[in-house]
C-alpha positions in Angstrom: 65.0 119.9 42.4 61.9 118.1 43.4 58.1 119.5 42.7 56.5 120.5 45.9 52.9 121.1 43.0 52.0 120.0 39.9 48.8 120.5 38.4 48.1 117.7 35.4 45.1 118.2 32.8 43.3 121.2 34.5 40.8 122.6 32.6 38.0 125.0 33.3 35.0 126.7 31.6 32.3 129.4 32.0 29.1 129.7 29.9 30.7 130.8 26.3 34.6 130.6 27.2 37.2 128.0 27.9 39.3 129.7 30.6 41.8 126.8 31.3 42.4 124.4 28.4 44.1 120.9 29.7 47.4 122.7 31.8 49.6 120.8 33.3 53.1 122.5 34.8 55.4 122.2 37.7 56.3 124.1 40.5 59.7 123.3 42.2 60.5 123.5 46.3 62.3 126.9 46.9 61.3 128.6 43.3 60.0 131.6 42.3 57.9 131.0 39.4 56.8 134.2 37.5 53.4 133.4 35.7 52.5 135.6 32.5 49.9 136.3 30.0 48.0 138.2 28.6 44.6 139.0 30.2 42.2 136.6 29.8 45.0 134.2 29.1 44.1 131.8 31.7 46.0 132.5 34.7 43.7 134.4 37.3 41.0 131.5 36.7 44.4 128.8 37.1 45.6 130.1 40.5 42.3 130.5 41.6 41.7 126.8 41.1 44.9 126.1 43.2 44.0 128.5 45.9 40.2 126.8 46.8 38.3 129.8 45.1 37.2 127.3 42.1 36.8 123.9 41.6 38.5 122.5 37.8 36.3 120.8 35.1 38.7 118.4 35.2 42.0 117.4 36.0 44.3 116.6 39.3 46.4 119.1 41.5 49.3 117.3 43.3 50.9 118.8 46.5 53.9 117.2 47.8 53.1 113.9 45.9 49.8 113.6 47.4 46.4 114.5 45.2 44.2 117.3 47.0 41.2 119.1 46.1 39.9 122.4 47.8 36.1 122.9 48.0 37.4 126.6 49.3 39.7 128.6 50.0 40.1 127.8 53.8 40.5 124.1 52.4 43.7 125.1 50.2 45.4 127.2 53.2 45.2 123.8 55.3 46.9 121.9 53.1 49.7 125.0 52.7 48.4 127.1 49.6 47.9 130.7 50.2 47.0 133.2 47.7 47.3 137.3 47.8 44.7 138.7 45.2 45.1 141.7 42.9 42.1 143.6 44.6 42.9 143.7 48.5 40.5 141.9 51.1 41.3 144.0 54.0 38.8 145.6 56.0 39.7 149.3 56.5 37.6 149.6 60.5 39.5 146.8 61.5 43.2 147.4 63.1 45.9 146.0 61.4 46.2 142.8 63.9 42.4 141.8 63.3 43.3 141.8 59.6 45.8 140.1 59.7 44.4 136.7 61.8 41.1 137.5 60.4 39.3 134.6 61.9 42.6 133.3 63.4 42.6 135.3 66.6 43.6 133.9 69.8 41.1 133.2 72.0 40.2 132.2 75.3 38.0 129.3 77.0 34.8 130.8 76.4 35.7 131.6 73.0 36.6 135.6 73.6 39.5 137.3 72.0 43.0 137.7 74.0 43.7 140.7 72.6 46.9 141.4 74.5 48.1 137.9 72.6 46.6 139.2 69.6 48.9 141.9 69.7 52.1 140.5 70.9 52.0 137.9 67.9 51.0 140.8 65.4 53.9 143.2 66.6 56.4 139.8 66.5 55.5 139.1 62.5 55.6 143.0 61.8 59.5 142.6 63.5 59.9 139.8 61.7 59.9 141.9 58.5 61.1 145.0 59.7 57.7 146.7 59.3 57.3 149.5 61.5 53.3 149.8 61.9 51.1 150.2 64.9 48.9 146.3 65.5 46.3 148.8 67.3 46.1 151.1 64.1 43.0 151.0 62.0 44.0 150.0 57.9 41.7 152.8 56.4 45.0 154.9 58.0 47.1 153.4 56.0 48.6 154.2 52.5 48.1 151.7 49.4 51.3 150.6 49.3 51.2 149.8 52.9 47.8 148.3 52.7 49.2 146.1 50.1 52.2 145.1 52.3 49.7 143.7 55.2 47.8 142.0 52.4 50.9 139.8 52.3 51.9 139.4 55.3 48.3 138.5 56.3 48.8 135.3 53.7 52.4 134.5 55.3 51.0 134.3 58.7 49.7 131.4 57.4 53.0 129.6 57.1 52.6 128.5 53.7 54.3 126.2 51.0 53.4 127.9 48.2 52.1 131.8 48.5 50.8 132.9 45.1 51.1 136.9 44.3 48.5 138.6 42.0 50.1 141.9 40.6 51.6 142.2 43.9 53.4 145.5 43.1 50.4 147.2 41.5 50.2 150.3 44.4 54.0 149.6 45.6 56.7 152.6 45.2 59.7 151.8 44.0 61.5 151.6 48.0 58.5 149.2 48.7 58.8 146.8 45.8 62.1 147.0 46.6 61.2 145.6 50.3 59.0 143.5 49.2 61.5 141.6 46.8 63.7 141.2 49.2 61.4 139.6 52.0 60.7 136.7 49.2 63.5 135.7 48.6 64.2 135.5 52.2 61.3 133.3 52.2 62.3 131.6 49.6 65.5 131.0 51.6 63.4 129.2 53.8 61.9 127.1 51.7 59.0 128.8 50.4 57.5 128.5 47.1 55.9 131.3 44.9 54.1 132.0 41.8 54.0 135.3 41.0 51.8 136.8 38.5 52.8 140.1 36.8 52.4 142.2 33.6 55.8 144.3 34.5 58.1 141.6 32.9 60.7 143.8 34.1 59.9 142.3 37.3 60.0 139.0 36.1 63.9 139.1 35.2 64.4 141.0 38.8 62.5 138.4 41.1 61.9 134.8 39.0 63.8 132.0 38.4 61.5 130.5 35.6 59.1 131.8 34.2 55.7 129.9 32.7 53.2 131.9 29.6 49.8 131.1 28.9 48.0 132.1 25.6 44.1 131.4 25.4 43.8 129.4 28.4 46.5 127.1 27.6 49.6 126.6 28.4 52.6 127.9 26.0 55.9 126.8 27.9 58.3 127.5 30.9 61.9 128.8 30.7 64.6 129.9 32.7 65.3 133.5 33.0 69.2 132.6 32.2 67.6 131.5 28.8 65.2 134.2 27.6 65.0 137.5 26.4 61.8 140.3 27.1 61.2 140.2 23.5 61.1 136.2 23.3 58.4 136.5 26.6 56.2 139.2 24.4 56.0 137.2 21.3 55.3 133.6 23.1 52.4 135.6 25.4 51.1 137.6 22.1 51.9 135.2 19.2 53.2 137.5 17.3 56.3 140.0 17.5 55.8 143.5 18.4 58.8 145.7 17.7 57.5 149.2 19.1 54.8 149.1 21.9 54.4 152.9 22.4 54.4 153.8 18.5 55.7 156.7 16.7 55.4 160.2 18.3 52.7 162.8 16.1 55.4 165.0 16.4 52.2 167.6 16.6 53.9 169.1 19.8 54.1 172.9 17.9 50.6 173.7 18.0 49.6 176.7 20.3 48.2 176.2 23.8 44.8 176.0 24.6 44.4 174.6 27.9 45.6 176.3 31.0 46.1 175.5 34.9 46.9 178.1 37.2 48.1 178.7 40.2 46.1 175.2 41.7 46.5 174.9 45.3 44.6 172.3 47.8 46.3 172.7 51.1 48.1 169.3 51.8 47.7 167.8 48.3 49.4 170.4 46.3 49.9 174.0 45.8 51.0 176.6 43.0 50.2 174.6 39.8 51.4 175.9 36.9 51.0 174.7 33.5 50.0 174.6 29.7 48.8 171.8 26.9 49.2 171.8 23.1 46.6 170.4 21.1 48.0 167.1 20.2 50.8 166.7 22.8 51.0 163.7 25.3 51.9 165.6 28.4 53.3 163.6 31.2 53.1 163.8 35.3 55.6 161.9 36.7 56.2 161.6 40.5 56.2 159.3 43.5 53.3 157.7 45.5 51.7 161.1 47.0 53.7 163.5 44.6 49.8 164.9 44.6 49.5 163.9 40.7 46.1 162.5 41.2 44.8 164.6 43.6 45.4 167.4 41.4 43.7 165.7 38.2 40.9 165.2 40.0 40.6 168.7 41.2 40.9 169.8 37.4 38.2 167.5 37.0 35.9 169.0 39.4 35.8 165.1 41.2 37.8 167.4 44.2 37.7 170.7 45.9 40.4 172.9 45.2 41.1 176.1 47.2 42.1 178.2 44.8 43.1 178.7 40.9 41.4 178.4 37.4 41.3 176.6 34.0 41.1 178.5 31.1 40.3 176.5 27.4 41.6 178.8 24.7 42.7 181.7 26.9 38.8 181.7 28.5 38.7 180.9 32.0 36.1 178.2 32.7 34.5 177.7 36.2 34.3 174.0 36.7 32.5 173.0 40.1 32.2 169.0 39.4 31.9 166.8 37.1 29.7 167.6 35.2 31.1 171.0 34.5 34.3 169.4 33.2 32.4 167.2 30.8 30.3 170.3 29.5 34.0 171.5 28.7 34.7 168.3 27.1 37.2 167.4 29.8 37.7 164.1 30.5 39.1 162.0 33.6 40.1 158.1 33.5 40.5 157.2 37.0 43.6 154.9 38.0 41.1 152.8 40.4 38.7 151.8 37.6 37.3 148.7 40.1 36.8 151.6 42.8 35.9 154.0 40.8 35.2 153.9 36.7 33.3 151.4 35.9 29.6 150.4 37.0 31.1 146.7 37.5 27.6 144.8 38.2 26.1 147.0 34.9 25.8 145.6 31.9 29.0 147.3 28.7 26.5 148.3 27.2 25.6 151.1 30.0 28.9 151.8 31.0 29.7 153.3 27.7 27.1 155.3 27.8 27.2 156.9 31.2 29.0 160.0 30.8 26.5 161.6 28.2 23.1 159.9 28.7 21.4 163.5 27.8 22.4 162.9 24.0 20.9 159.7 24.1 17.5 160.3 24.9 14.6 162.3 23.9 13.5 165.9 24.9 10.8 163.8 27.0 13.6 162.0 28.5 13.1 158.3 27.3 16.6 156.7 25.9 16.7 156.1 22.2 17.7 152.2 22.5 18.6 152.0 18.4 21.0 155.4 18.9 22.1 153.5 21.9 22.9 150.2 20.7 24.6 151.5 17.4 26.8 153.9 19.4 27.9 151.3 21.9 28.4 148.6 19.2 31.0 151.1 17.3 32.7 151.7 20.4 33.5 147.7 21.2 34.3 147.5 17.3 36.6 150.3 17.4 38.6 149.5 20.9 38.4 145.9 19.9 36.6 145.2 23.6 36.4 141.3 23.9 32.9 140.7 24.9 30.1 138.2 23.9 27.6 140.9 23.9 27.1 144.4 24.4 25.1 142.8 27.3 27.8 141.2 29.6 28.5 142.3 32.8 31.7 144.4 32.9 33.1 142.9 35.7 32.8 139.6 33.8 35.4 141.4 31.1 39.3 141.0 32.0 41.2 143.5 33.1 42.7 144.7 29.7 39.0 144.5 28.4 37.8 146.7 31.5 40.1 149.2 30.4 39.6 150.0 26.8 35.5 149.6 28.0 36.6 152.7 30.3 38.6 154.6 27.0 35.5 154.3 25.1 32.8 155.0 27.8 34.9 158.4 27.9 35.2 159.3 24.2 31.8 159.6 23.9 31.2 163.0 25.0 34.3 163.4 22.3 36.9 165.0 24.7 39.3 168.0 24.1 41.5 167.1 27.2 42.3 164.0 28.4 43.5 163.2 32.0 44.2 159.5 31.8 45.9 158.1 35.4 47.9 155.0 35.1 46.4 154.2 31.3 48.0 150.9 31.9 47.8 149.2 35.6 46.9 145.6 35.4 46.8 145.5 31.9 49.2 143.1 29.4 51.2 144.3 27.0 49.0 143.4 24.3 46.1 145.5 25.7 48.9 148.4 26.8 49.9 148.2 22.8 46.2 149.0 21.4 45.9 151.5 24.2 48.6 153.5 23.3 48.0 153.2 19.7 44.2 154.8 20.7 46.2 157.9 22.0 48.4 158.6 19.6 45.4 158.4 17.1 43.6 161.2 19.7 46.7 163.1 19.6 47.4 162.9 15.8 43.5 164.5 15.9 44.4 167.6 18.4 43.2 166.1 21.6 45.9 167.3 24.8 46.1 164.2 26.8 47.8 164.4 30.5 49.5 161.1 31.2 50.2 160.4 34.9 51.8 157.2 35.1 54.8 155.6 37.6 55.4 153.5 35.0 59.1 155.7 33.9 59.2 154.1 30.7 55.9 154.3 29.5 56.2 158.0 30.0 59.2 158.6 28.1 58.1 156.2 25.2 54.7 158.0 25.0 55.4 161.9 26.0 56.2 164.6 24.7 57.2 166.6 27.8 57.2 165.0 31.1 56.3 167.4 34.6 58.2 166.0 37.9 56.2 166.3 40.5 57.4 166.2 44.3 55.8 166.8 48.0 52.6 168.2 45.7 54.6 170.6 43.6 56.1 170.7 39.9 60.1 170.6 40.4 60.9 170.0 36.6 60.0 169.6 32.9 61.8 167.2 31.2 62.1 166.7 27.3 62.8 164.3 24.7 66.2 165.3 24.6 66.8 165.1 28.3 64.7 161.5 28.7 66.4 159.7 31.6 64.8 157.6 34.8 67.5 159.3 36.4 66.9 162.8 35.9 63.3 162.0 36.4 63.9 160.6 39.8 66.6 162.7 40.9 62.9 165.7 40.5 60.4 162.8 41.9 62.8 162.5 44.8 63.7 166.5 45.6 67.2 166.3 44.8 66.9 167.6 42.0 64.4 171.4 41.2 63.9 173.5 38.5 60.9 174.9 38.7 58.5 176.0 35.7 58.8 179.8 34.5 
């Protein structure tokens, strides 16, 4: 089969780091080609330097046997390269059609927009892939996983040769990833080209026909799926073997209960919430996208209003109006949007850790102790091994696995007794997933409750010790150890299946 890209000696560096060390791989017509790593490995900076976004230090890109360079990214969907990033670009007061030919639309002689055009060629590509949306609709009105799903099509309206997909499934349910799989290979069917980039390597065996690691900004090797195993992909992206990445259970699930929701209700989010968490026990939410999982751990948190119901800590009820309430309580939330949400991305690591409990870190005059400050945050890179240069960089200069361990330790300053972490490990490798999980197992073996909510079915049943189902915004079922099956959880997830708490 013939290469419709090649890239030959690419590298690329930033102040401190080599990002892309001398890569040089293939991509053939009509392939899929999964591309995994770990973060930092190399490959956002890699595709970026296809797509236009960065210009290598050196080496040659080759499209259809003819050398090209991009001085942006317009330049690289010219010549047939299109690229869907992880974070979306879409602008939510914009309708889905002006999204889509963002700077594409039809226009007339005087350089207006046709809009009737506009729309006739929006609702033909929607038709095209069976997507039932409005072209008039604003995208604020849309769900993640639909937002996600225009994000794509925006880059196929381009007619490319080769799309690249950045953690394309990241907000997808399981239906939509199941849509989405099956419109590329019906590209691919036409004679499209991918490389898809993913840390589900479950994915990779569903969608790829080779896949291609990177370690440390270089390139490790490229194998057919027919020829490798998920265990031979970990050890070539990690360099070493891991044989358990969620650890051994504390088994510390006998303690009494100390922390107590009742009767939680938020009228069209979720209603009549029910439940209890042992000191040291991993409690899991499972559920699909808009179960109400993280609508209700933010109302716990105080983040959102509830209408009714209370927390009590150790059989006391606490009143917990925001935020800062919960932290007073030592309750802590890890958001699943830490971009959005989390972390103060333009701040410097040093004051992100420190955020959540300034007050014990200055003086009764109010001035900030910098020595206290330094030393704390210094222990906290140290201990959640947080790749950085200094406790001075920029988080949003940190990768993705980095980000989230600096989020971990920003939150166990104020040394929690609950933790509600939502999806612990979204956009992380499995390197980074394997220290997290180590770091809550060593909370739990110390009597911290932490509430998992994950869609991530195996993560839960290799790190829980009880999993709640959640459906339409209510619990339909606990599940235990004994009972672990993605079946039995979905057959709750999906209302087939209830049996309530009591």
């Amino acid at each position: 089969m013939e290469k419709i890209l090649k890239t030959e000696n690419i590298s690329k560096s930033f102040p401190g780091v080599l990002a892309v060390d001398n890569v040089s791989f293939g991509l053939q017509s009509g392939e899929i080609l999964a591309l995994i790593g770990e973060n930092g490995a190399g490959k956002s900076t890699l595709t970026n330097i296809l797509g236009g976004v960065l210009n290598p230090d050196q080496g040659r890109i080759i499209l259809e046997d003819k050398e090209v360079s991009f001085q942006s990214s317009h330049d690289a969907i010219r010549e047939g390269i299109s690229m869907v990033f992880q974070e979306l670009s879409l602008v939510g007061n914009l309708s889905v059609a002006e999204n889509i030919f963002a700077n594409r639309h039809p226009v007339g002689p005087v350089n207006n927009i046709r809009w009737r055009k506009l729309y006739r060629e929006t609702e033909d590509l929607l038709l095209k892939f069976n997507l039932d949306l409005d072209p008039m609709m604003l995208v604020k009105r849309l769900s993640m996983g639909q937002q996600q799903i225009l994000e794509i099509l925006k880059a196929i309206s381009t007619n490319p040769k080769v799309l690249i997909l950045d953690e394309p499934t990241s907000s997808l349910t399981e239906a939509e990833i199941d849509y989405l799989f099956q419109n590329i290979r019906k590209l691919q069917d036409q004679g499209m080209s991918f490389i898809y980039i993913t840390h589900k390597l479950s994915e990779v065996f569903q969608i790829a026909n080779r896949v291609m690691v990177m370690r440390d900004g270089k390139y490790v090797g490229t194998e057919k799926m027919s020829t490798i195993t998920e265990a031979d992909l970990v050890s070539m992206m990690v360099g070493r073997e891991i044989i358990n990445v969620y650890g051994a259970a504390s088994g510390n699930t006998m303690a009494s209960e100390y922390f107590r929701v009742e009767n939680f209700c938020r009228e069209g989010a979720f209603h009549n919430i029910t439940f209890g968490l042992r000191r040291g026990e991993i409690l899991g939410f499972a559920g699909l996208v808009g179960a109400g999982r993280t609508e209700l751990a933010q109302s716990i948190f105080g983040a959102e209003p509830k209408d009714s119901g209370q927390v009590n800590i150790d059989g006391k009820p606490v009143k917990i109006s925001g935020p800062r309430d919960a932290i007073k309580n030592r309750i802590a939330y890890l958001t699943e949007d830490r971009i959005g949400l989390g972390l103060f991305l333009s701040m410097q690591i040093r004051d992100n850790l420190i955020a959540p409990f300034l007050k014990q870190l200055s003086s009764t005059i109010g001035f900030m102790k910098k020595k206290l400050i330094d030393r704390h945050v210094r222990e906290k890179i140290k201990e959640f091994a947080i790749a950085t240069p200094s406790i001075y960089q920029k988080i949003l200069n940190l990768s993705g696995g980095n980000q989230q361990k600096a989020l971990v330790a920003m939150w166990m300053g104020i040394r929690p007794e609950v933790i509600i972490f939502d999806e612990p490990t979204r956009g992380v490798d499995v390197g980074a997933r394997v220290e997290i999980y180590q770091k809550l197992r060593e909370f739990a073996l110390a009597g911290t409750g932490i509430i998992m909510i994950s869609s991530d079915l195996p993560e839960l049943i290799g790190m829980c010790d009880r999993i709640l189902v959640m459906h339409q915004g209510e619990i339909k079922g606990e599940v235990l150890p004994d009972d672990y099956s993605e079946e039995l959880i979905l057959s709750f997830a999906t209302g087939l299946n209830s049996q309530p708490l009591g």
